[in-house]
C-alpha positions as CSV (number, residue, x, y, z in Angstrom):
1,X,-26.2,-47.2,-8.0
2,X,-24.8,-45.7,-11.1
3,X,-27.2,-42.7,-11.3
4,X,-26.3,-41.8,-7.3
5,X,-22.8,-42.1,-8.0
6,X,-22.3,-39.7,-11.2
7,X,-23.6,-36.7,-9.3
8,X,-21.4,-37.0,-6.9
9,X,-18.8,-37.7,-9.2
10,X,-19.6,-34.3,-11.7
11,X,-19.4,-32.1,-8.4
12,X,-16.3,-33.4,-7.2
13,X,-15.0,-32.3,-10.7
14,X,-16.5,-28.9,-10.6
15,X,-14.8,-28.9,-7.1
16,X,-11.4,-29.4,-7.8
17,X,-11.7,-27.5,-11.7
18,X,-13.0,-24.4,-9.4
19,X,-10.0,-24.8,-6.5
20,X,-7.2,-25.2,-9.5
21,X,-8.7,-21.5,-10.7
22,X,-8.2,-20.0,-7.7
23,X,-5.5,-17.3,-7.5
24,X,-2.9,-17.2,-4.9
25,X,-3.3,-14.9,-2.5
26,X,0.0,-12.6,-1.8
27,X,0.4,-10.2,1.5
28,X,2.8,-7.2,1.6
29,X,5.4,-6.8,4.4
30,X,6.6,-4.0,6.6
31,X,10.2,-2.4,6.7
32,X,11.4,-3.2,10.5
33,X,14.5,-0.9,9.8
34,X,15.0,1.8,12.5
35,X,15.2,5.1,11.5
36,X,16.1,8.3,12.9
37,X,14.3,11.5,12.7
38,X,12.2,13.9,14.9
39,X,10.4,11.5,16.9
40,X,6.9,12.7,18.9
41,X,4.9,13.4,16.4
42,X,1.4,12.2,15.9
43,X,0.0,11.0,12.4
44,X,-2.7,9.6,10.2
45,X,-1.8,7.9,7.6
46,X,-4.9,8.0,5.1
47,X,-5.9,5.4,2.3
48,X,-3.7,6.3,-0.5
49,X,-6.3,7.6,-3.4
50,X,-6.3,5.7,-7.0
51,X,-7.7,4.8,-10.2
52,X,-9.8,1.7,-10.7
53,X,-7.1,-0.3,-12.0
54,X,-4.9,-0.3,-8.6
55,X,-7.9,-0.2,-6.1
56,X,-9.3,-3.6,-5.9
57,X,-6.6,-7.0,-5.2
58,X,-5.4,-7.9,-8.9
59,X,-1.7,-8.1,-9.8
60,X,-1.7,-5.5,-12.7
61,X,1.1,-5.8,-15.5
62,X,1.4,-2.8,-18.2
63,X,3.1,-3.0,-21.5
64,X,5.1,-0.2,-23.2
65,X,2.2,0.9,-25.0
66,X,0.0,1.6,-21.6
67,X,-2.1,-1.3,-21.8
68,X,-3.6,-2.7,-18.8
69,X,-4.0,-6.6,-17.7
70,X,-3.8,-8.5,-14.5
71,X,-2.2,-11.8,-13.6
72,X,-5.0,-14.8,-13.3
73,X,-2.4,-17.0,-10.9
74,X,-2.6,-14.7,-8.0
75,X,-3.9,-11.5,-6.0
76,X,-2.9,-9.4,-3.4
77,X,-4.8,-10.2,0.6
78,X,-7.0,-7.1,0.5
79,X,-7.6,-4.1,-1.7
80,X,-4.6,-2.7,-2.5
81,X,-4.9,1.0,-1.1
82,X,-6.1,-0.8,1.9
83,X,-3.2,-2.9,2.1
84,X,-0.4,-0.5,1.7
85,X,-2.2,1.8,4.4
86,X,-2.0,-0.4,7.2
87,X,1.8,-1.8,6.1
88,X,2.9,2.2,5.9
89,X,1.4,2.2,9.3
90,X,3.3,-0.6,10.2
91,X,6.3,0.8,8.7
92,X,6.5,4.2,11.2
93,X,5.9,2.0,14.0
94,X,8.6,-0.1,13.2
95,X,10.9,3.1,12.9
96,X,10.0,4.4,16.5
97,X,9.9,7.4,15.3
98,X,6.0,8.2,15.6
99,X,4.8,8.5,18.5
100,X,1.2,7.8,17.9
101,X,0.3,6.8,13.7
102,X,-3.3,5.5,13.2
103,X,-5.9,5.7,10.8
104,X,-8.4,9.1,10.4
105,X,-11.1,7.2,11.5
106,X,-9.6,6.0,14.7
107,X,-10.3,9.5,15.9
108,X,-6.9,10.5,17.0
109,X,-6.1,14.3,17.6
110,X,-2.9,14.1,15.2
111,X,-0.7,17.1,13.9
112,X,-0.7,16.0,10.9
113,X,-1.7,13.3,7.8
114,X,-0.1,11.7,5.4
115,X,-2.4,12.1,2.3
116,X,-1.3,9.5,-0.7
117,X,-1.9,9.0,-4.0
118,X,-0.6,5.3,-5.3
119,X,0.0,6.4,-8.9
120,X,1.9,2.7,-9.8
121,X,2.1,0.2,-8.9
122,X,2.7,-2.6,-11.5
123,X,4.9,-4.7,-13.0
124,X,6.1,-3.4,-16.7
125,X,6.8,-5.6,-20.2
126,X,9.1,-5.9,-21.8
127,X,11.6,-4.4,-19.4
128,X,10.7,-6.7,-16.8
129,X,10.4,-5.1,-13.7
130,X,8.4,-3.5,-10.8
131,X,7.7,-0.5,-10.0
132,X,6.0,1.7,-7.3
133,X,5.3,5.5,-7.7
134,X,3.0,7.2,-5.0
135,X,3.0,10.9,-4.6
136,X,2.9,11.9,-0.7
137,X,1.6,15.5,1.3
138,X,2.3,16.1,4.6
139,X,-0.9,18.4,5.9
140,X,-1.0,20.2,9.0
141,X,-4.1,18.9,11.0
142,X,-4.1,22.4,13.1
143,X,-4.8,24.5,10.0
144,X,-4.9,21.9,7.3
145,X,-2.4,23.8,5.1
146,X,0.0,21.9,3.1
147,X,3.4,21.4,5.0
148,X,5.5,19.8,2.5
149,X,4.8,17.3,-1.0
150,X,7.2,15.1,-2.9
151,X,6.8,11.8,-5.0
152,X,8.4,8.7,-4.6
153,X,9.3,6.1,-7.0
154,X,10.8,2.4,-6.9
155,X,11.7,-0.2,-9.0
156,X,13.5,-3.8,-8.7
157,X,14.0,-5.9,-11.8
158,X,12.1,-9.5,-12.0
159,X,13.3,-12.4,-13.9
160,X,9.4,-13.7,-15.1
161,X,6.0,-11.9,-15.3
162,X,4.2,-14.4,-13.0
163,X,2.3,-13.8,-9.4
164,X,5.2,-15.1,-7.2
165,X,7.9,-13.1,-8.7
166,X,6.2,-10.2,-9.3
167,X,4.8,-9.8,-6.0
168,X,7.9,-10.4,-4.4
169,X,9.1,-7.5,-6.6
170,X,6.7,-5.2,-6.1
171,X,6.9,-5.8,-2.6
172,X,10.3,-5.1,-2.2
173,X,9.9,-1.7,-4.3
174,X,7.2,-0.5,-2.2
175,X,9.2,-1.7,1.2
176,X,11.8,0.9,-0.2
177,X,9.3,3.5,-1.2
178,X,7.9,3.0,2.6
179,X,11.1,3.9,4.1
180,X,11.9,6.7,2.2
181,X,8.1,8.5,3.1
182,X,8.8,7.3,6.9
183,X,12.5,8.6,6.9
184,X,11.1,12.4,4.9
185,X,8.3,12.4,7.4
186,X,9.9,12.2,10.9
187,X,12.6,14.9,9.1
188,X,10.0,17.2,8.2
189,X,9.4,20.1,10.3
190,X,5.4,18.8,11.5
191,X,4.0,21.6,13.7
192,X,2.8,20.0,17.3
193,X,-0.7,20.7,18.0
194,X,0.6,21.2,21.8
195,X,3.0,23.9,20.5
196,X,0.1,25.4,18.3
197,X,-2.2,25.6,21.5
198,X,-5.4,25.0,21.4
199,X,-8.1,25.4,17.9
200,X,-11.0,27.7,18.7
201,X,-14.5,25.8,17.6
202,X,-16.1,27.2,15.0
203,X,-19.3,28.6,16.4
């Protein structure tokens, strides 16, 4: 009876010491805020480009000498260029100021896409806070030329470098770097593709 039991025993330990390792998963929200601008547009919003350190789920921390970590207690729901793609996406149609935003691969005809690079997004020691910098082009899907660029940069102060309060942070910093893209967008002056007529095929 004794030999039965301690195997059962030794993986219910290994159970519980692998589920107390686990890191919390964290989601990112969507600005609901409405927003005026020149609505009618359609957009893709692209997967925002970036190093290795900020494309897979980790909560990354730097230090005032530009070294790298990530918190153990937690992780974001998805990769994060993923993530911020579809809650940027959310964010214009929140706005109503779009009136079609999808992905490239959806196969939309748009006039135009949102082209991102997330170049932080992190929370930095010792001056305790988090920030969000991503540096966004508008370009013109009727001729692909560049319509207008600018970077955009966040940054709310957190009270303890740990996964629950630093991706509350972080989330709120890039919920105020998501408003400001979707309120420079829908004031940009976007060509229409309908205006533009139609694009010959190249033979």
């Amino acid at each position: 009876m004794i030999f039965r039991l301690a195997p059962v025993l030794l993986l219910a330990s290994l159970a519980g010491a692998c589920s107390s390792s686990t890191p919390t998963t964290y989601d990112l929200s969507a600005p609901t805020a409405q927003i005026r601008g020149a609505a009618g547009r359609q957009i893709l919003v692209a997967t925002p480009a970036a190093l290795q350190a900020l494309s897979a789920q980790q909560i990354v921390v730097k230090d005032v000498s530009g070294t790298v970590t990530s918190l153990g207690d937690g992780q974001w729901a998805d990769s994060l260029p993923s993530l911020i793609q579809t809650r940027l996406i959310n964010t214009f149609e929140n706005a109503s100021q779009i009136r079609n935003v999808s992905r490239p691969s959806s196969g939309a005809v748009a006039d135009a896409q949102i082209i991102s690079e997330l170049r932080s997004f992190e929370l930095r020691t010792p001056n305790g806070e988090a920030y969000v910098e991503m540096s966004v082009k508008i370009v013109s899907d009727i001729d692909g030329k560049i319509i207008a660029g600018r970077i955009f940069r966040a940054s709310v102060p957190v009270t303890a470098i740990n996964a629950q309060v630093g991706s509350r942070a972080l989330d709120q910093a890039l919920s105020v770097v998501m408003l400001d893209i979707v309120r420079w967008v829908s004031r940009s002056p976007i060509p229409s593709r309908d205006a533009a007529g139609p694009v010959a095929n190249p033979a």
